[in-house]
PDB file of N, CA, C and O in Angstrom, chain B, residues numbered from 101:
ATOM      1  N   UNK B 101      27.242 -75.030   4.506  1.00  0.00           N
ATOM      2  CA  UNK B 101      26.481 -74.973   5.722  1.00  0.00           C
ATOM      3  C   UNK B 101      26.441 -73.534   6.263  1.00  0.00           C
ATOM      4  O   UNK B 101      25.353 -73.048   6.571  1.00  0.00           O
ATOM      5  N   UNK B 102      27.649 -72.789   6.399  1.00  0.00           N
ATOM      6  CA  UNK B 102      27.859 -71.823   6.693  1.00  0.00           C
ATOM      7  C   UNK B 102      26.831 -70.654   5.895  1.00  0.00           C
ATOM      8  O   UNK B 102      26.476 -69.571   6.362  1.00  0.00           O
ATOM      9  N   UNK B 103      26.503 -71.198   4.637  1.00  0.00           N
ATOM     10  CA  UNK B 103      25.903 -69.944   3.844  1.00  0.00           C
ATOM     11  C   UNK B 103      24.516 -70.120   4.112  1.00  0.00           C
ATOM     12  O   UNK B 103      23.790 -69.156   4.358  1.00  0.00           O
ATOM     13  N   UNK B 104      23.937 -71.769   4.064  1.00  0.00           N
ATOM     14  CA  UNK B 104      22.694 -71.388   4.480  1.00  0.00           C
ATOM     15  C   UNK B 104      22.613 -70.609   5.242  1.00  0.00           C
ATOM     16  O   UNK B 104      22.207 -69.485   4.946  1.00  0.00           O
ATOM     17  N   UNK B 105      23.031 -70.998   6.682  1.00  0.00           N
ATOM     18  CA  UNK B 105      22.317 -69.956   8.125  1.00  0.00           C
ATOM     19  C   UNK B 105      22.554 -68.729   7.830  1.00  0.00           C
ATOM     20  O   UNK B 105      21.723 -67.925   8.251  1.00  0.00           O
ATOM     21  N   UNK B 106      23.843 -68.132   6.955  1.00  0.00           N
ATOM     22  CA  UNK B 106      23.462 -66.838   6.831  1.00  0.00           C
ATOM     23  C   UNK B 106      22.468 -66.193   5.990  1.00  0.00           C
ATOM     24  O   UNK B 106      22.116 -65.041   6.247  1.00  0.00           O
ATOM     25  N   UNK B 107      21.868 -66.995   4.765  1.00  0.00           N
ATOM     26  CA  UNK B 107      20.817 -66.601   4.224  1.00  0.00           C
ATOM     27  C   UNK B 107      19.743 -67.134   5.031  1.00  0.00           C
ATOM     28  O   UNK B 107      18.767 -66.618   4.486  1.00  0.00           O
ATOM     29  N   UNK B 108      19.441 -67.612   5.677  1.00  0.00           N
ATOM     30  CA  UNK B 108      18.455 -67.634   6.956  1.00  0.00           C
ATOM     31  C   UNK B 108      18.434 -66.773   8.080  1.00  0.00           C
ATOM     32  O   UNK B 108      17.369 -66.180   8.257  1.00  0.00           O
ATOM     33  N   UNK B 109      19.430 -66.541   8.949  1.00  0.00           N
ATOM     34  CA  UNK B 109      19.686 -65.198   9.414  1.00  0.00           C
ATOM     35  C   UNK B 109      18.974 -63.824   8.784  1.00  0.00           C
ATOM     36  O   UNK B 109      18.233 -63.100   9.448  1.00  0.00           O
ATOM     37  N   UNK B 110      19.333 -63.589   7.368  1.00  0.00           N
ATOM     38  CA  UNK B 110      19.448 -62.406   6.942  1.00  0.00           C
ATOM     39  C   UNK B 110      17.777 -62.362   6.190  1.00  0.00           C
ATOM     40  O   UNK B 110      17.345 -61.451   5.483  1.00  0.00           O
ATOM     41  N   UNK B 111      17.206 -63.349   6.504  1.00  0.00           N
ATOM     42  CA  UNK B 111      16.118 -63.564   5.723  1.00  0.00           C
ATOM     43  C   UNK B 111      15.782 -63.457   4.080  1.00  0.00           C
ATOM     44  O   UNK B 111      16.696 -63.706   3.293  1.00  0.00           O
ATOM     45  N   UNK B 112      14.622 -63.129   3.638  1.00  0.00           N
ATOM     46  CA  UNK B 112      14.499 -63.516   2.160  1.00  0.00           C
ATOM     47  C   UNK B 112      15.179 -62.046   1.670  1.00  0.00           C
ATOM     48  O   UNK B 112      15.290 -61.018   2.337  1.00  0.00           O
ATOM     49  N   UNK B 113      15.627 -62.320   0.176  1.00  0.00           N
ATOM     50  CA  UNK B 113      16.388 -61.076  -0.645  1.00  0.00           C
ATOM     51  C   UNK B 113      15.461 -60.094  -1.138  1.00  0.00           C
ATOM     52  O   UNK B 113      14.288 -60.186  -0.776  1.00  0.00           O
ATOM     53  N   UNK B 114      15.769 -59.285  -1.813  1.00  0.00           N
ATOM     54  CA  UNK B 114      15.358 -58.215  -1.978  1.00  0.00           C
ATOM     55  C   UNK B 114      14.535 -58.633  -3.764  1.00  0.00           C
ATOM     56  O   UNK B 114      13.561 -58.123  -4.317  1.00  0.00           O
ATOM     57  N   UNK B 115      15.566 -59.864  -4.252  1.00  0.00           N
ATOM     58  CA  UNK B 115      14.724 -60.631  -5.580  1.00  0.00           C
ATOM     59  C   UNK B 115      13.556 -61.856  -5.096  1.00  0.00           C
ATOM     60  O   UNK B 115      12.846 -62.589  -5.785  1.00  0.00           O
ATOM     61  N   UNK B 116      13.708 -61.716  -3.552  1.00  0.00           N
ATOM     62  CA  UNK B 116      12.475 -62.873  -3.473  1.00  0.00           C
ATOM     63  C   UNK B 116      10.912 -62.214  -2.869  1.00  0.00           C
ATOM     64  O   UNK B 116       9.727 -62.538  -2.790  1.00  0.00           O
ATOM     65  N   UNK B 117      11.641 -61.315  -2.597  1.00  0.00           N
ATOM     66  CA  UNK B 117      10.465 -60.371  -1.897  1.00  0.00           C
ATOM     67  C   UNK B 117      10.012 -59.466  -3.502  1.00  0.00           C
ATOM     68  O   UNK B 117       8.934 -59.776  -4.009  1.00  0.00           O
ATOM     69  N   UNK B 118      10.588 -58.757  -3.965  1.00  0.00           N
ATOM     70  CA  UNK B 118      10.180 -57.781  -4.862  1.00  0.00           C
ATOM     71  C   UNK B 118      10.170 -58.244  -6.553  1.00  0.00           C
ATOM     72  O   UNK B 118      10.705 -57.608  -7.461  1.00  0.00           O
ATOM     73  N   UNK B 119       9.481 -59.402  -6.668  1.00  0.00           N
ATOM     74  CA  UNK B 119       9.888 -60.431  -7.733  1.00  0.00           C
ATOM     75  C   UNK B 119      10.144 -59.523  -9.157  1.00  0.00           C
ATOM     76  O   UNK B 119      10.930 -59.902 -10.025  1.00  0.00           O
ATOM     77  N   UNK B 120       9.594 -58.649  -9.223  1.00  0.00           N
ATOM     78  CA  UNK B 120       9.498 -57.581 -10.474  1.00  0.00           C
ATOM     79  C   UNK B 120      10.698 -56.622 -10.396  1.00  0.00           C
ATOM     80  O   UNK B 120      11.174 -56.082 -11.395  1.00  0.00           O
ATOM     81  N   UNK B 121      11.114 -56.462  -9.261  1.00  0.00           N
ATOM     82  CA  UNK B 121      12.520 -55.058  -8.961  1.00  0.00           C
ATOM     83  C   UNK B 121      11.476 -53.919  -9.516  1.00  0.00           C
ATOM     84  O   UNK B 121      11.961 -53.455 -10.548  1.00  0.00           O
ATOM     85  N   UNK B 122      10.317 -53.347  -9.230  1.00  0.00           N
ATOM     86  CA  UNK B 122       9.761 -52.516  -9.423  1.00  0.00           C
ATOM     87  C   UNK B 122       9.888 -51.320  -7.925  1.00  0.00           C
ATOM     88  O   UNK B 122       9.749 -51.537  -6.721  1.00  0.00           O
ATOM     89  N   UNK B 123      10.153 -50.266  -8.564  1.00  0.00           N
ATOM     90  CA  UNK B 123      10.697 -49.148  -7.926  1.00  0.00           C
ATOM     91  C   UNK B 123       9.462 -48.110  -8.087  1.00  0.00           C
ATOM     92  O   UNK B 123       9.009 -47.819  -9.194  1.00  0.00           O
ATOM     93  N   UNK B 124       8.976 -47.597  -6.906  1.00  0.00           N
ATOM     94  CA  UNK B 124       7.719 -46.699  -7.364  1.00  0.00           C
ATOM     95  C   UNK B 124       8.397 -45.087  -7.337  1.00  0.00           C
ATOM     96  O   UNK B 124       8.107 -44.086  -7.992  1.00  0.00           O
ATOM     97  N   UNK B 125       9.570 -45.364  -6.125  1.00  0.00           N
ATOM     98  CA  UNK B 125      10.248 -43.713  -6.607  1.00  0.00           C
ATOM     99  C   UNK B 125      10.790 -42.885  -7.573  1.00  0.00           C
ATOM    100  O   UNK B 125      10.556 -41.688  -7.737  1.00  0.00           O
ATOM    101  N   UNK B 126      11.575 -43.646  -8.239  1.00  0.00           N
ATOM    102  CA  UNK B 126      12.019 -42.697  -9.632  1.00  0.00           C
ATOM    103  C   UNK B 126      10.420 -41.906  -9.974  1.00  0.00           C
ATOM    104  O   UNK B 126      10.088 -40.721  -9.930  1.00  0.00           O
ATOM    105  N   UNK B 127       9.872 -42.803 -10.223  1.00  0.00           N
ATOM    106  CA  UNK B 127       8.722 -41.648 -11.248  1.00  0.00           C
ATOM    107  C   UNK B 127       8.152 -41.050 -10.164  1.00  0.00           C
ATOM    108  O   UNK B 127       7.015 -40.944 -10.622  1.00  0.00           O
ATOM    109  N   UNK B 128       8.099 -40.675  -9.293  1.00  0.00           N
ATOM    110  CA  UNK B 128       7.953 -39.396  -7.646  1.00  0.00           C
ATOM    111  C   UNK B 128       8.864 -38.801  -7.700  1.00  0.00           C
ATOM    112  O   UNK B 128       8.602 -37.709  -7.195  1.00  0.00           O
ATOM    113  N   UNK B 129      10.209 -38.843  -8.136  1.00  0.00           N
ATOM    114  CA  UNK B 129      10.755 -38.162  -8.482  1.00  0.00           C
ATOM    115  C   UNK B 129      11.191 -37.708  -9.712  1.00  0.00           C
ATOM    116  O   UNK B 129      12.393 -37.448  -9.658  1.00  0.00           O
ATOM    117  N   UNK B 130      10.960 -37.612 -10.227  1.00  0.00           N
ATOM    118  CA  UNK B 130      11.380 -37.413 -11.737  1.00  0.00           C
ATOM    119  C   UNK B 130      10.468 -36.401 -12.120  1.00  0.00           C
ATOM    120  O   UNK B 130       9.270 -36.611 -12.315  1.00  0.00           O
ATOM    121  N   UNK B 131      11.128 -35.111 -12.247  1.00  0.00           N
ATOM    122  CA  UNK B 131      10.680 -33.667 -12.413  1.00  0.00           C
ATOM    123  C   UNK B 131      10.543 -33.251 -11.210  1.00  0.00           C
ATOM    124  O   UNK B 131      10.595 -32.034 -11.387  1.00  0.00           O
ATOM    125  N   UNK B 132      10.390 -33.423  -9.992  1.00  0.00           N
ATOM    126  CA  UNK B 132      10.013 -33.065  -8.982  1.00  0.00           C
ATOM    127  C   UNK B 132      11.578 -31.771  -7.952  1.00  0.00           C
ATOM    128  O   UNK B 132      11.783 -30.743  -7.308  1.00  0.00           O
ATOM    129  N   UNK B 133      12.059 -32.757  -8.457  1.00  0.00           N
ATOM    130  CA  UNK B 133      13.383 -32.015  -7.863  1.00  0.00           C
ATOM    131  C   UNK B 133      14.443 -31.022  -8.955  1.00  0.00           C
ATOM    132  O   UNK B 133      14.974 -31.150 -10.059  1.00  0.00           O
ATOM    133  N   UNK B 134      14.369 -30.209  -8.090  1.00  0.00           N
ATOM    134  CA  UNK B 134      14.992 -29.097  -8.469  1.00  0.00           C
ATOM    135  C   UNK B 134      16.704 -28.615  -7.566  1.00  0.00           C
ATOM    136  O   UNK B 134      16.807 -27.796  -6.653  1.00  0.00           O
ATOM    137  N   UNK B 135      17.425 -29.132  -7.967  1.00  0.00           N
ATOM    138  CA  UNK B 135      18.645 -29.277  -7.335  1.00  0.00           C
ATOM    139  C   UNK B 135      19.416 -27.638  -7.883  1.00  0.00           C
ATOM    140  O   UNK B 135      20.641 -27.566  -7.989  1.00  0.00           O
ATOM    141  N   UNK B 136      18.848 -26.875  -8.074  1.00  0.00           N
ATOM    142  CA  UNK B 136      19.307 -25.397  -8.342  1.00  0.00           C
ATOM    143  C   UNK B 136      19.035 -24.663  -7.166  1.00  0.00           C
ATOM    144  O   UNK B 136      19.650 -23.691  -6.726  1.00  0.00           O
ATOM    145  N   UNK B 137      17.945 -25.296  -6.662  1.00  0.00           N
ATOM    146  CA  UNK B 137      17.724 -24.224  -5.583  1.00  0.00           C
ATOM    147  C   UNK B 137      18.323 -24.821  -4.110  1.00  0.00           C
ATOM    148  O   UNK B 137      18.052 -24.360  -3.002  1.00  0.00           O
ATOM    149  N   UNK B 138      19.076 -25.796  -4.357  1.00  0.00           N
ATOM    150  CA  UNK B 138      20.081 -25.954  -2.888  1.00  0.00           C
ATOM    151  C   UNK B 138      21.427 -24.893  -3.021  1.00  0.00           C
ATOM    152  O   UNK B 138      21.703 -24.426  -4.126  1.00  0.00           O
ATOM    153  N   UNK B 139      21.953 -24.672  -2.235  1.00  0.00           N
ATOM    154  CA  UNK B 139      23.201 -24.131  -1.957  1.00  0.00           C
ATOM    155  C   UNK B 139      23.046 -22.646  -1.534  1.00  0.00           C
ATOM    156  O   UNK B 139      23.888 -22.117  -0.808  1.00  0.00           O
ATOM    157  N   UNK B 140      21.822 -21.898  -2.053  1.00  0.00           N
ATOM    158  CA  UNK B 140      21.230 -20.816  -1.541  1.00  0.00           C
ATOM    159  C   UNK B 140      22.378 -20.187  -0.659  1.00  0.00           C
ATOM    160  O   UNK B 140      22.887 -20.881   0.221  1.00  0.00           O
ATOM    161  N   UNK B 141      22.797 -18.898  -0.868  1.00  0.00           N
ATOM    162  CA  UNK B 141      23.167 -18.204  -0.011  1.00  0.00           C
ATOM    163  C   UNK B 141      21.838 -17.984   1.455  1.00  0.00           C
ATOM    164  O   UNK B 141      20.624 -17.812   1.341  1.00  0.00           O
ATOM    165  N   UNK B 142      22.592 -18.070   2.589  1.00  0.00           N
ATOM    166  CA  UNK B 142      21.653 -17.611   3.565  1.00  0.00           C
ATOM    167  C   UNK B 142      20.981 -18.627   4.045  1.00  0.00           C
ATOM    168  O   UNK B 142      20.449 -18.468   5.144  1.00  0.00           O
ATOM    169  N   UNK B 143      20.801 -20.216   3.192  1.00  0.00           N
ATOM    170  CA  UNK B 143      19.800 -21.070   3.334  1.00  0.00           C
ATOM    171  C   UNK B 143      20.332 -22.262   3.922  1.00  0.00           C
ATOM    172  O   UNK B 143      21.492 -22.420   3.542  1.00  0.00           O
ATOM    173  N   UNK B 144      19.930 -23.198   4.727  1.00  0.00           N
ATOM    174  CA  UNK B 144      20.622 -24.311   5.586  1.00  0.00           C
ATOM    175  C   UNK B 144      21.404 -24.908   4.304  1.00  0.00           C
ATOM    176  O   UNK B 144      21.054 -24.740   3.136  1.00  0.00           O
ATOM    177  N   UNK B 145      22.411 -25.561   4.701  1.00  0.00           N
ATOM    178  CA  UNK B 145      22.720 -26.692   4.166  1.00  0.00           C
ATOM    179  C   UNK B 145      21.887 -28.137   3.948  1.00  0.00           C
ATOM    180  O   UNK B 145      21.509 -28.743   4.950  1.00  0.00           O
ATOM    181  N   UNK B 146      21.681 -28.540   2.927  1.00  0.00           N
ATOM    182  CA  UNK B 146      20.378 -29.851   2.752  1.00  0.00           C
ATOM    183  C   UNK B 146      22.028 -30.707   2.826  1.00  0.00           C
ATOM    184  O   UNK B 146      23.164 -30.389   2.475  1.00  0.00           O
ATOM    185  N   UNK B 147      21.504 -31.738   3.380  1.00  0.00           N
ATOM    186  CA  UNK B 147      22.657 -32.752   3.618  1.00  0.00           C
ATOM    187  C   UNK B 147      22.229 -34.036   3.791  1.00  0.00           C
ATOM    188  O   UNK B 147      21.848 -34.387   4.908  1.00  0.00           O
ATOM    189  N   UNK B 148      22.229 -35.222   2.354  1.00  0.00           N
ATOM    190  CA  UNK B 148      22.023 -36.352   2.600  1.00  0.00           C
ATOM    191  C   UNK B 148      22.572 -37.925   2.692  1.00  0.00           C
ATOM    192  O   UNK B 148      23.350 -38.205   1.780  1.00  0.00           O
ATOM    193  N   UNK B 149      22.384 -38.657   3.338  1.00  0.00           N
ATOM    194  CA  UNK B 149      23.802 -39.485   3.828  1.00  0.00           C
ATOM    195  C   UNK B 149      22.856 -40.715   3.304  1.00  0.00           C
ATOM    196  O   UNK B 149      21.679 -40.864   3.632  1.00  0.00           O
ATOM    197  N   UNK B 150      23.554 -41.516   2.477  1.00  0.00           N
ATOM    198  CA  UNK B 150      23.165 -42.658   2.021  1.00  0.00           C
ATOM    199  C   UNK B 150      24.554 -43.952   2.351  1.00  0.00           C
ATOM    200  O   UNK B 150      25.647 -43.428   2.565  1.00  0.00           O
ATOM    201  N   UNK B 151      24.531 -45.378   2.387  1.00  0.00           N
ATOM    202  CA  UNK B 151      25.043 -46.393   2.582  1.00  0.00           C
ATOM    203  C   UNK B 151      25.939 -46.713   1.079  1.00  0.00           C
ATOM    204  O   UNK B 151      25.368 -46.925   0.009  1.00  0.00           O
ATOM    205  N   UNK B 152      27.231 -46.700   1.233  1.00  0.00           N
ATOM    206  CA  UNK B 152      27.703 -47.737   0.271  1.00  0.00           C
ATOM    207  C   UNK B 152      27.521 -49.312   0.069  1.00  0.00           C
ATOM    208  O   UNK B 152      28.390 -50.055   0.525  1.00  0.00           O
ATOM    209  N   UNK B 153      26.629 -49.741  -0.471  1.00  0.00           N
ATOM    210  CA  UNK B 153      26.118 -51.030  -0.518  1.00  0.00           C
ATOM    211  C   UNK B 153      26.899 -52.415   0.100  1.00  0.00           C
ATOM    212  O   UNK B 153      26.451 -53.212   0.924  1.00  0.00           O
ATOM    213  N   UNK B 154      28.598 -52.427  -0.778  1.00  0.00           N
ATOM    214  CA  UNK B 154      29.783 -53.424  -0.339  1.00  0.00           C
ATOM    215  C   UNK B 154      30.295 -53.291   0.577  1.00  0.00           C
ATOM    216  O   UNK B 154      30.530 -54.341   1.174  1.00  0.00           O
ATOM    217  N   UNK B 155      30.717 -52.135   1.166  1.00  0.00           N
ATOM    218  CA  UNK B 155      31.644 -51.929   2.008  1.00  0.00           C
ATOM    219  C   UNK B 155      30.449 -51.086   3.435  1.00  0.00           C
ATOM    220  O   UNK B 155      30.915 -50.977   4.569  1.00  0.00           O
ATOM    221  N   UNK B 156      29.464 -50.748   3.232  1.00  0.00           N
ATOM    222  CA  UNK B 156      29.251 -50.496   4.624  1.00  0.00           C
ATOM    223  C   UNK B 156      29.408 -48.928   5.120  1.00  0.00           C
ATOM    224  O   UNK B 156      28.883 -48.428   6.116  1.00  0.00           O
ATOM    225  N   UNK B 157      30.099 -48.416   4.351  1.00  0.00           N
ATOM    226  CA  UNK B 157      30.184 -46.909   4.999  1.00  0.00           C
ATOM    227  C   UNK B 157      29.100 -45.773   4.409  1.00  0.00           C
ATOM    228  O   UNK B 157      28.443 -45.736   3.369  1.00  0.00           O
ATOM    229  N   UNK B 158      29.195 -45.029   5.345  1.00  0.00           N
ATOM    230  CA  UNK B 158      27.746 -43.753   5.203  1.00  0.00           C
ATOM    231  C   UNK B 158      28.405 -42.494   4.071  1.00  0.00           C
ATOM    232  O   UNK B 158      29.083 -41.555   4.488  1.00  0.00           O
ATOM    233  N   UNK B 159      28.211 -42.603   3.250  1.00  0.00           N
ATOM    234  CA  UNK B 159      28.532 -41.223   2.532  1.00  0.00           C
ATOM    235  C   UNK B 159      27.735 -39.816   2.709  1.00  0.00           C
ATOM    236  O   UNK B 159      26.510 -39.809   2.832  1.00  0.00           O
ATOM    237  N   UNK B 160      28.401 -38.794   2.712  1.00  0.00           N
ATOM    238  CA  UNK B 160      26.701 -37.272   2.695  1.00  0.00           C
ATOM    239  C   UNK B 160      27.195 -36.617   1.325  1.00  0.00           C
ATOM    240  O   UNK B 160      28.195 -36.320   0.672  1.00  0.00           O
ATOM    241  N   UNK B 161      25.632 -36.594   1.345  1.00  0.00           N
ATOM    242  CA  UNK B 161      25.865 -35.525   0.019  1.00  0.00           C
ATOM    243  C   UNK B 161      25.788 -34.530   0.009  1.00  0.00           C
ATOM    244  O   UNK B 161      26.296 -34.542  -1.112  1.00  0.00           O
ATOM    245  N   UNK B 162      25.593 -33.304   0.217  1.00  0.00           N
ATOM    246  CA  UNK B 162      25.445 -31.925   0.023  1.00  0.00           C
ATOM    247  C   UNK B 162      24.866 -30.938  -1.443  1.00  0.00           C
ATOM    248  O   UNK B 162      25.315 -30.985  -2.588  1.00  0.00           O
ATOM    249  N   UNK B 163      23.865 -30.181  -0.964  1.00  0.00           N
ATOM    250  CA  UNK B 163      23.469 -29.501  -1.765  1.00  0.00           C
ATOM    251  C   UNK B 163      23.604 -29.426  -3.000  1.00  0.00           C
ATOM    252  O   UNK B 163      22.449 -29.774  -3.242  1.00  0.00           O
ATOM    253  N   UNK B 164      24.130 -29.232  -4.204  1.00  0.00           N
ATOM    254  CA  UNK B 164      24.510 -29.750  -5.201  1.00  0.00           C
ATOM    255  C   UNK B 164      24.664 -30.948  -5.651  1.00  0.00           C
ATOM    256  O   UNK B 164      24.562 -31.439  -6.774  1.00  0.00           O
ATOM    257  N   UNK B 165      24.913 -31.341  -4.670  1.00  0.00           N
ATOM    258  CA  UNK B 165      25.316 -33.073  -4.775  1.00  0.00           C
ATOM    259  C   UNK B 165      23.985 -33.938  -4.885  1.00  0.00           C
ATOM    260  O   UNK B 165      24.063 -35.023  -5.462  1.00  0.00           O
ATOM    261  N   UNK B 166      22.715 -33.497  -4.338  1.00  0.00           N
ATOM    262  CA  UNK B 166      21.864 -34.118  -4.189  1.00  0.00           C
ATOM    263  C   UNK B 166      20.874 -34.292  -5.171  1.00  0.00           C
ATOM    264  O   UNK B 166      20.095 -33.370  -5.416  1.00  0.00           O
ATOM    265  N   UNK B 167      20.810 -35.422  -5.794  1.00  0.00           N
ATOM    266  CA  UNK B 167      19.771 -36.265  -7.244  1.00  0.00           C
ATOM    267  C   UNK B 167      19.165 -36.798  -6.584  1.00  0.00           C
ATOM    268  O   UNK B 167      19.310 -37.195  -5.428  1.00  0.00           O
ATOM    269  N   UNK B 168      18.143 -36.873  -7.538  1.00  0.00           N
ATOM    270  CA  UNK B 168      17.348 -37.737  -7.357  1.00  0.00           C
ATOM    271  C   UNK B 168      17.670 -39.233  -7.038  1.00  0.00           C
ATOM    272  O   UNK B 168      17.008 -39.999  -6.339  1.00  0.00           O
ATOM    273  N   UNK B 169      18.778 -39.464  -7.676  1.00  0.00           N
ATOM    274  CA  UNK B 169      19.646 -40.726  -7.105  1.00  0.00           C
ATOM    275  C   UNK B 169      19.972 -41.105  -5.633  1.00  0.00           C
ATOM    276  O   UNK B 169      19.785 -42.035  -4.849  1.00  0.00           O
ATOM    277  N   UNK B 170      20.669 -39.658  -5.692  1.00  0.00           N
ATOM    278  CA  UNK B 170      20.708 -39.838  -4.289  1.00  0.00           C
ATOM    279  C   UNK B 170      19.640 -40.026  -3.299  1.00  0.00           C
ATOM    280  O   UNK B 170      19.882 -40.763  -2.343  1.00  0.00           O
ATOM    281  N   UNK B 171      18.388 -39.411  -3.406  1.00  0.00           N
ATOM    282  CA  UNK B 171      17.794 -39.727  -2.004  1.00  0.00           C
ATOM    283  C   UNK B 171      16.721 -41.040  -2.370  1.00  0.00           C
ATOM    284  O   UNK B 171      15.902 -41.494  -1.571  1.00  0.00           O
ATOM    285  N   UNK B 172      17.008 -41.684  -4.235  1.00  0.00           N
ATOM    286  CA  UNK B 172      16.802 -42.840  -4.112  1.00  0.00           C
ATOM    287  C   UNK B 172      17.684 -43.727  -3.407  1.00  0.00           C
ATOM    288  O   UNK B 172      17.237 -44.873  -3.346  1.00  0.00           O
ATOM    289  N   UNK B 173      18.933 -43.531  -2.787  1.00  0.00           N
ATOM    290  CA  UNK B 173      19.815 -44.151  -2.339  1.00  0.00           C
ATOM    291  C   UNK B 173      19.689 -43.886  -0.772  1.00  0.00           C
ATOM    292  O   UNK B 173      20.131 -44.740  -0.004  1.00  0.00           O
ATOM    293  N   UNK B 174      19.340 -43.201  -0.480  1.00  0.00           N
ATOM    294  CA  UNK B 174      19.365 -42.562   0.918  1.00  0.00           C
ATOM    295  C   UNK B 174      17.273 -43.753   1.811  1.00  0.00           C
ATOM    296  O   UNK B 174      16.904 -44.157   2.913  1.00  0.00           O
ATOM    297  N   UNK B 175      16.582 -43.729   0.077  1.00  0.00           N
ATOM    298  CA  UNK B 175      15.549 -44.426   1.211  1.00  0.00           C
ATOM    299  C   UNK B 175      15.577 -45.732   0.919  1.00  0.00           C
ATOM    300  O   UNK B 175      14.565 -46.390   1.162  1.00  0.00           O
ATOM    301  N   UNK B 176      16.654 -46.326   0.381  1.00  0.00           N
ATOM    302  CA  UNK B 176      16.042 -47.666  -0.263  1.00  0.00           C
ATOM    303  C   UNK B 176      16.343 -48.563   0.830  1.00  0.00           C
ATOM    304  O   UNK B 176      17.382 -48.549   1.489  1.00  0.00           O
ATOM    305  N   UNK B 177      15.282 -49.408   0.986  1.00  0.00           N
ATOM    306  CA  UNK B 177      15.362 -50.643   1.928  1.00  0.00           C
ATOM    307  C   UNK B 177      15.661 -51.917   1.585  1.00  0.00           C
ATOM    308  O   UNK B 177      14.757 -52.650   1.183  1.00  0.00           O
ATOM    309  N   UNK B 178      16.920 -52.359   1.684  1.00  0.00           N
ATOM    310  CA  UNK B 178      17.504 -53.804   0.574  1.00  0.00           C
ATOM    311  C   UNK B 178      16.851 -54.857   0.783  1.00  0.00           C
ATOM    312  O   UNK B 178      17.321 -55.816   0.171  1.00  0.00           O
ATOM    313  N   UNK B 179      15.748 -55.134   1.538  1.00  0.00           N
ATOM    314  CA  UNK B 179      14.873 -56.117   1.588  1.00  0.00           C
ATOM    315  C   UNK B 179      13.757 -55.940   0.818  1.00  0.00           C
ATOM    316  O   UNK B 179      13.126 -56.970   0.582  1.00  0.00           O
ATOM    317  N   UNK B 180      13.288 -54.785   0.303  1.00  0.00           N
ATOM    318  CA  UNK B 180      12.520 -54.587  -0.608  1.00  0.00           C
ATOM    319  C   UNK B 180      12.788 -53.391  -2.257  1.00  0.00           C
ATOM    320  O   UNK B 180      12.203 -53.445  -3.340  1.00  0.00           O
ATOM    321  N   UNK B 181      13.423 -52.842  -1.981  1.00  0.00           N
ATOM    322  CA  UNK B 181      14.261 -52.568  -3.196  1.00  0.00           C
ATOM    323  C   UNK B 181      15.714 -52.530  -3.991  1.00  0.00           C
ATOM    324  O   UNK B 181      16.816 -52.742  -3.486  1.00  0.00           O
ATOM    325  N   UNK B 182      15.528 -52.322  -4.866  1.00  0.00           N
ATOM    326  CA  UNK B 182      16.878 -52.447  -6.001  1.00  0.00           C
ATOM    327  C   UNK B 182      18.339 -51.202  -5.246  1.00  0.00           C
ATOM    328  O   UNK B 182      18.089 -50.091  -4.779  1.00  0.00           O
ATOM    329  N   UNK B 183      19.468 -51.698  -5.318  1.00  0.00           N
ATOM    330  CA  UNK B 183      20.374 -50.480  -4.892  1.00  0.00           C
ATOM    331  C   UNK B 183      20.247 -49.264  -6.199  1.00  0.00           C
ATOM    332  O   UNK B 183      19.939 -49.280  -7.391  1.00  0.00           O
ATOM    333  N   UNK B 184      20.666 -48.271  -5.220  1.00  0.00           N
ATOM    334  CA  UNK B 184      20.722 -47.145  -6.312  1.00  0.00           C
ATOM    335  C   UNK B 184      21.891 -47.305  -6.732  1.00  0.00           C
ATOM    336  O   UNK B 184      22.560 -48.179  -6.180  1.00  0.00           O
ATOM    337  N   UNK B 185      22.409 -46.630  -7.674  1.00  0.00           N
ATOM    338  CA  UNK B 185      23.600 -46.816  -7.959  1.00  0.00           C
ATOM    339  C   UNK B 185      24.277 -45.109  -8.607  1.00  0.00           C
ATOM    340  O   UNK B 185      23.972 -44.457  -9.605  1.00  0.00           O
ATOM    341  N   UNK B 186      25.088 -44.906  -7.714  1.00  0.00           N
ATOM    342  CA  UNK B 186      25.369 -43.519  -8.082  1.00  0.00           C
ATOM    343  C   UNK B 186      27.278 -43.743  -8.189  1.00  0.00           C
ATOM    344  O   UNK B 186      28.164 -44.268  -7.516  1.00  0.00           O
ATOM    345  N   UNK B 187      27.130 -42.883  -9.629  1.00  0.00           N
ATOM    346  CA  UNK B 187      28.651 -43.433 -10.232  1.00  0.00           C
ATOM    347  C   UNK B 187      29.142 -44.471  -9.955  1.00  0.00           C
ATOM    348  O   UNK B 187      30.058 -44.732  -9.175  1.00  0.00           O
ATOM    349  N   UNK B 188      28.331 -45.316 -10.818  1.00  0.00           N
ATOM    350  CA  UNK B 188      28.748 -46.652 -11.115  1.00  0.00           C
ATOM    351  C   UNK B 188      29.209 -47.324  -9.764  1.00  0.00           C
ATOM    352  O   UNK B 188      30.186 -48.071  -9.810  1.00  0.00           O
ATOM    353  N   UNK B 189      28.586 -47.111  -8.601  1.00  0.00           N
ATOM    354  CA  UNK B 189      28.498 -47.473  -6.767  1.00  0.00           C
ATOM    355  C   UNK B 189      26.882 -47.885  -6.843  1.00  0.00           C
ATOM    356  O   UNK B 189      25.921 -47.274  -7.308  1.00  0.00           O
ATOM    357  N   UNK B 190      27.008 -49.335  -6.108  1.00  0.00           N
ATOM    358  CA  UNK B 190      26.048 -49.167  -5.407  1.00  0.00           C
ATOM    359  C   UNK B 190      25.765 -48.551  -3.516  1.00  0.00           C
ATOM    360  O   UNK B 190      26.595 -48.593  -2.608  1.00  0.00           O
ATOM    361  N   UNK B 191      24.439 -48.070  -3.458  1.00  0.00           N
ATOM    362  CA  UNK B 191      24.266 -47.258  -2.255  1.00  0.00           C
ATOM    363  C   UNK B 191      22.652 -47.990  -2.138  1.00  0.00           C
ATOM    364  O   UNK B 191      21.900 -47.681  -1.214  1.00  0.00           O
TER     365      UNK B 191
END
């Protein structure tokens, strides 16, 4: 009983909405980013904070740190797409 209302609560999943798990970002990103040119002397810090999927907490990434993974992880909306998964984490 308990699980229905919470899958009612939380509404439909991310496999009932997106029946294919089709992702249009990877290939928008893929070649696009150039993660050499963060860390720049002189140049802001790029700093991006994505969700650990299980547990709930905000991770940041920093300049180097930042893939294409990552800011697939940083936009994904779990009602309509797949988690990213960065080192073997989902985000």
């Amino acid at each position: 009983m308990v699980d229905a209302l919470l899958r009612a609560v939380r509404g439909p999943s991310c496999d009932q909405i997106n029946l294919l798990g089709l992702n249009p970002l990877p290939g928008v990103l893929d070649g696009l980013l150039d993660s050499s040119v963060f860390g720049i002397e002189g140049a802001p810090t790029l700093v991006i904070s994505a969700t650990r999927g299980w547990i709930g907490e905000a991770r940041l990434f920093r300049d180097a740190e930042v893939t294409a993974e990552v800011l697939l992880a940083s936009a994904c909306l779990p009602q309509l797409l797949p988690a990213a998964e960065i080192g073997g984490e989902a985000y």
